[in-house]
N, C-alpha and C positions, 0 to 999 in steps of 0.2 A: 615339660612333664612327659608328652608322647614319645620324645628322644627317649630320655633317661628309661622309658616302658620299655622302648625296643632293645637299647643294650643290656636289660634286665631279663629280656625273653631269651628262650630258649631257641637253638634254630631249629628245632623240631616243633617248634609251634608254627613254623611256617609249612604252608600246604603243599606246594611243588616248585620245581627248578633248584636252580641254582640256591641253597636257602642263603649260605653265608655270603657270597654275593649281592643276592639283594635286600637282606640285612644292614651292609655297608651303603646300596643306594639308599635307604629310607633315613641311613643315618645322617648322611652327607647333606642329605633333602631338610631335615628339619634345623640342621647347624646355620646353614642357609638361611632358613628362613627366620631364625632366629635372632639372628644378625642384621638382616634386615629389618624385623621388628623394633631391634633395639634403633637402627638409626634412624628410622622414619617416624620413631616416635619420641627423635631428641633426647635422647638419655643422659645426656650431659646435666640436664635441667632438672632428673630427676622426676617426681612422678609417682603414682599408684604404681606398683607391682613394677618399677624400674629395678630397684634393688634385686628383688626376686628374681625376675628374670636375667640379670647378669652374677649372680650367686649360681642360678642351674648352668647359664653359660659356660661359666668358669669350669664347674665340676665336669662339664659335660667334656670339657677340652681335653681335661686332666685325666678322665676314667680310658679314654681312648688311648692314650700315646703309653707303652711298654716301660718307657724310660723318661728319667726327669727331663723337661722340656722349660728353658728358657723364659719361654713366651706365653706360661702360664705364671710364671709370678708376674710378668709386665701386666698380664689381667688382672691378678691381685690388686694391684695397684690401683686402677682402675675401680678395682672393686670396693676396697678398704676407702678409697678419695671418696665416692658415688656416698656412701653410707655417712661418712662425717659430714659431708656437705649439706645430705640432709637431717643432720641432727640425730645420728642413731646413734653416737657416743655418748650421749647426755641422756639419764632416765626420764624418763615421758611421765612423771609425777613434777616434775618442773613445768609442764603445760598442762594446765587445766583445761584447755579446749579439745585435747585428745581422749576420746573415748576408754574404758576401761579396755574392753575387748583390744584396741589400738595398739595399746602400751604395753597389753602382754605380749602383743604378734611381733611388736618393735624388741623388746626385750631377745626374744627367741632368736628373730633375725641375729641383731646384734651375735647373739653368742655362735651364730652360725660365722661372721665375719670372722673374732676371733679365733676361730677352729683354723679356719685358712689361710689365716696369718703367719700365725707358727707352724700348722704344717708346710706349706711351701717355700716361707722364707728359711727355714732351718732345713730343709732340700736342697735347696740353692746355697746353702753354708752362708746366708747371709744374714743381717738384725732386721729382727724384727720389726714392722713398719706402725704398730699402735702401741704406744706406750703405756705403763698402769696410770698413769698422772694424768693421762688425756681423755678418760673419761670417767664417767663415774653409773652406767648405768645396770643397773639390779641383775642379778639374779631371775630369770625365773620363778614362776610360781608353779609348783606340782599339780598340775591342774588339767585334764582328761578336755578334752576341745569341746565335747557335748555341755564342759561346767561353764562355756562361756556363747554368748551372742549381742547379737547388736541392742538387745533391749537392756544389758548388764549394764549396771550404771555404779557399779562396787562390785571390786574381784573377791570372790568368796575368799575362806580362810584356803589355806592350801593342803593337800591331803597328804597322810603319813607320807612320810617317805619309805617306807613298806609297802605300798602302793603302787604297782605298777600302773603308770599313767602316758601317754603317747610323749608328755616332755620329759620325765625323768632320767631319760636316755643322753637329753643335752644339757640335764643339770649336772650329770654325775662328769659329761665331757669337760664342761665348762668348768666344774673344777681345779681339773686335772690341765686343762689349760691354763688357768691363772699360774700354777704350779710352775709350771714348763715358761710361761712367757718371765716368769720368775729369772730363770735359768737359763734363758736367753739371753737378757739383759745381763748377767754376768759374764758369761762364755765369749761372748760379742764386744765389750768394754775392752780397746785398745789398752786400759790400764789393768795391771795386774792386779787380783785380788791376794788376802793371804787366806789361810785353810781356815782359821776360823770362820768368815766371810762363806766360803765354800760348805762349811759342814750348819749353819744358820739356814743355807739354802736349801739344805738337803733335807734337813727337819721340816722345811716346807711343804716338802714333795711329799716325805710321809704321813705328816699331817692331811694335805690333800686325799691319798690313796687312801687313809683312814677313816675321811670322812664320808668316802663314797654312797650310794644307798646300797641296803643289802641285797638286791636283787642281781644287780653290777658285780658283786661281790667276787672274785675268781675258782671257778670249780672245774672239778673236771668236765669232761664230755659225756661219760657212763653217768653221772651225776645231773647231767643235764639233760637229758632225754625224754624229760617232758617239756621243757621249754622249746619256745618258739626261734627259729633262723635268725630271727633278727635281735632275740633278748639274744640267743649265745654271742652273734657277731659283733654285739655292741660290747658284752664284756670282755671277749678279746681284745678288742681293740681299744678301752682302758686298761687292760693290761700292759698292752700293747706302749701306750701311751708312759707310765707309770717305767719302766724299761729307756724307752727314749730318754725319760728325764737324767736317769739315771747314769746312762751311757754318754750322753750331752755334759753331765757334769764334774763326773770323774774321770775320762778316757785321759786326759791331758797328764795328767800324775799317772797313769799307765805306760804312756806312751813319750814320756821323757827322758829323753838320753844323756839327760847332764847327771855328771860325777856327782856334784853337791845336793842331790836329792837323799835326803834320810828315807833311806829301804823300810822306815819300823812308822815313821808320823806319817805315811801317807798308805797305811798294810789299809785301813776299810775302804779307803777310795778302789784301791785293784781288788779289792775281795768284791765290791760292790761292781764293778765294773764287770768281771767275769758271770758272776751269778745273775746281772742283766743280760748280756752279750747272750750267755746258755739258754736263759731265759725267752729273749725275743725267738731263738732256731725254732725253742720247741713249741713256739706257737706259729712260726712259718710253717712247721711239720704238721699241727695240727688244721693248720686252715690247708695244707695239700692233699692231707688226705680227706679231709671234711668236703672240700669245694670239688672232690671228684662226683661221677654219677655217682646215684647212689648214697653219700652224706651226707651227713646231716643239714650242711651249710652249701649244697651243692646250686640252690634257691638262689647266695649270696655271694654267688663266684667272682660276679663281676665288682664287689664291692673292693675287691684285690687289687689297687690301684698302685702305682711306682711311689706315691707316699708312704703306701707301708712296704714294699718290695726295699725303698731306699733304708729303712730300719735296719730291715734285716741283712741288706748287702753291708751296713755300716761293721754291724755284731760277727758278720764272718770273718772280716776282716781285722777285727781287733783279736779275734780267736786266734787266727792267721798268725798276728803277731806275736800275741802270749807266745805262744807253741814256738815259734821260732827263735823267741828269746828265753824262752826254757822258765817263763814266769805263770808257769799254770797253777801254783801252789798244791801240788804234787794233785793234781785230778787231769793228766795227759789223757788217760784213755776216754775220760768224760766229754774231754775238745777233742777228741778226735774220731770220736762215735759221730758226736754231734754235726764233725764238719763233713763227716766222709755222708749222713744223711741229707746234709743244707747241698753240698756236691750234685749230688742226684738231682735234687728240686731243680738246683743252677742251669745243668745239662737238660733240660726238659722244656726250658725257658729260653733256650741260648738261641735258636734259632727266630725266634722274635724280639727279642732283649741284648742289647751291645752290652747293657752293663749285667745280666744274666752270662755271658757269655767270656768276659773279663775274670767272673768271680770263678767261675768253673776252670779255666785255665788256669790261673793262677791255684786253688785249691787242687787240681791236680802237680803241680809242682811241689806245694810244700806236703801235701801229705805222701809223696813220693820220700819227702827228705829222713819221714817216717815208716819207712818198711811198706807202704802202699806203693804197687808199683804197677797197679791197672790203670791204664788208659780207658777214656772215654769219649767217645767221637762226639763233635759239636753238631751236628749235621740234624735237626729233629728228633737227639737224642739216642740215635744211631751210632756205633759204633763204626770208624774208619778202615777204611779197607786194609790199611796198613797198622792196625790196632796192635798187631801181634809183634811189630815192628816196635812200636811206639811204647807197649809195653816193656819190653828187653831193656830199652835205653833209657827209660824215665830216671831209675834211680841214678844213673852217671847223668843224667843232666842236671837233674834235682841238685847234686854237688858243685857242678859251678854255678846255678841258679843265684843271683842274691835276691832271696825271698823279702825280705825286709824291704827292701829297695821298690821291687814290683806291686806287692800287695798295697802296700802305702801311697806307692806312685799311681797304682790305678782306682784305690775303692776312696782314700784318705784326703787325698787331694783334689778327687775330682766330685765325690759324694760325702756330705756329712761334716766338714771340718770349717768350720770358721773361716773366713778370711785372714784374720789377723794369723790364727795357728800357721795355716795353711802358709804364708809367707814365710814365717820361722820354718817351717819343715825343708822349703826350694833352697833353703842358702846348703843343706848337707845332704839331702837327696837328689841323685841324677832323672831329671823328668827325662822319658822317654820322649820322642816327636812323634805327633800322632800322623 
């Protein structure tokens, strides 16, 4: 928890020196000791606050690194094993010897494990690691932490769900997770489904997004200016979520190059597909300009981790593609607002972001193909000394560019696609050598 304080602070809360330097020692210090706690205190075996504390581990791996890393789903792993081992998949109303208080905290964890699940393993373009069959425990109850304690010996009724309450935030996730682990298990199944199968799934997702509480509910920002940092950032981020599903389940009927595809039985999958893809930029837009000084979410900057960055590199790039295949359904100038603004954010991010850094290059190539012919230096968002240069020749390179080939080869293949897709794409795409 003092980790997660310090990458939440501000370095203007520190007093003198170096502040972001040693920012970095206190963080290093407490990962450390972190790690050591976990293995001096057998964590294999499990334990009071074992779970807990490799839940904050994980995130704490994850909030650090710019770009997807590997070696946090190997935690996952770790983490999702740690939790079934001790029985968090199973509801703690099957044990009577577990306290009331107990069963709700077990419940909550649990839906924290699932949050992680799907977001890392669908990072990783890989299946998900808890299936719905493998467990079966509850829901949450709407319940403020003051309605519980060690003397509670029966969990009260639970409060409206109009009621903003400290868990309502993981009930409304948990939902929208079920949704998406949904939709995992589909996209991931080596067997093909057919579209009715596909559109059963999708009525899921909306039923989820539908049942969300109205607090969650998605509004503007002017609209939101009496709410708190952390209500806005939560209902972004089921927006956010609600998008993913949607990109996750349609992009494949967007992005299929065979002849025997019917252009008319698959028109709500690509209409759905764009209007998520649009969807995610302009909440990348708004948490850029929100998480600057000054915004609203400026509090919640750090909460901007390479699991939602991976989102929305996925959405640029399926933009990327529409536009190159001429499949925008006549709103070009809307993708290309959109992308020349995602552009900017990319260039801003490039010099600590490889895959910040890929999206921007590459989106300077195809919106070059479109009468853009400004160049933008990678360098801290600095323009190149040879910018004026690089401007002149963009749009003759833009013409032998195969944009298809790049975009796909560097956002498609390497973030956001399935394995099994992912293998169908290598047999007719040339992967570059890194």
């Amino acid at each position: 928890m003092i980790c997660l304080a310090v990458l939440a602070s501000d370095t203007r809360d520190f007093a003198h020196g170096n502040e972001v330097e040693q920012k970095s020692v206190q963080i290093k210090l407490y990962r450390e000791t972190i790690v050591q706690c976990l293995i001096l205190g057998e964590y294999t075996k499990g334990g009071p606050h074992v779970l807990e504390a490799m839940i904050h581990y994980n995130y704490i791996e994850l909030v650090i690194r710019a770009d997807a890393d590997k070696d946090i789903w190997f935690l996952l792993a770790l983490e999702v094993n740690l939790a079934m081992r001790m029985g968090y998949h199973r509801d703690p109303s099957h044990f009577p010897v577990i306290s009331p208080l107990k069963c709700e905290m077990r419940r909550r964890l649990w839906a924290t494990v699932l949050q992680g699940d799907i977001l890392i393993s669908s990072q990783m373009g890989m299946p998900r690691m808890i299936s719905e069959s493998q467990y079966d425990t509850a829901e949450p109850r709407n319940l403020n932490d003051a309605d519980l304690d060690l003397e509670t010996f029966e969990l009260p009724p639970p409060r409206p769900e109009t009621e903003m309450t400290t868990v309502l935030g993981t009930i409304a996730r948990r939902r929208m997770f079920t949704a998406l682990g949904t939709i995992s298990d589909l996209t991931t199944n080596v067997k093909s489904s057919d579209y009715a199968e596909v559109m059963r799934v999708d009525a899921n997702l909306q039923a989820a997004a539908a049942n969300i509480p109205q607090p969650f509910k998605m509004k503007s920002m002017t609209a939101s200016i009496t709410d708190s940092p952390q209500v806005i950032m939560s209902r972004l981020f089921i927006r956010h979520l609600y998008y993913k599903g949607q990109i996750m389940l349609h992009r494949r009927f967007v992005l299929d190059n065979s002849n025997c595809v019917d252009e008319s039985s698959h028109s709500y999958s690509r209409k759905a597909c764009l209007d998520a893809s649009l969807g995610m930029l302009n909440i990348q837009h708004i948490l850029n300009e929100e998480t600057s000084p000054g915004g609203q979410l400026y509090t919640m900057r750090w909460r901007v981790s390479s699991l939602i960055n991976h989102q929305f590199l996925t959405a640029t790039m399926i933009l990327c593609s529409l536009l190159h295949r001429g499949q925008t359904l006549n709103r070009v100038e809307e993708v290309i607002k959109a992308l020349r603004i995602t552009r900017a954010i990319w260039m801003r991010s490039s010099s600590i972001s490889q895959e910040a850094k890929k999206a921007a290059e590459t989106l300077n190539f195809v919106l070059a193909r479109f009468g853009d012919t400004r160049s933008y230096g990678l360098n801290h968002g600095a323009e190149n000394s040879d910018a004026a240069t690089s401007g002149q020749d963009m749009s003759a390179n833009a013409n032998s560019f195969d944009a298809g080939s790049a975009f796909e080869n560097q956002a498609i293949l390497q973030t956001g696609m399935d394995p099994y897709e992912r293998k169908s794409r290598e047999l007719y795409l040339p992967v570059k050598s890194s």
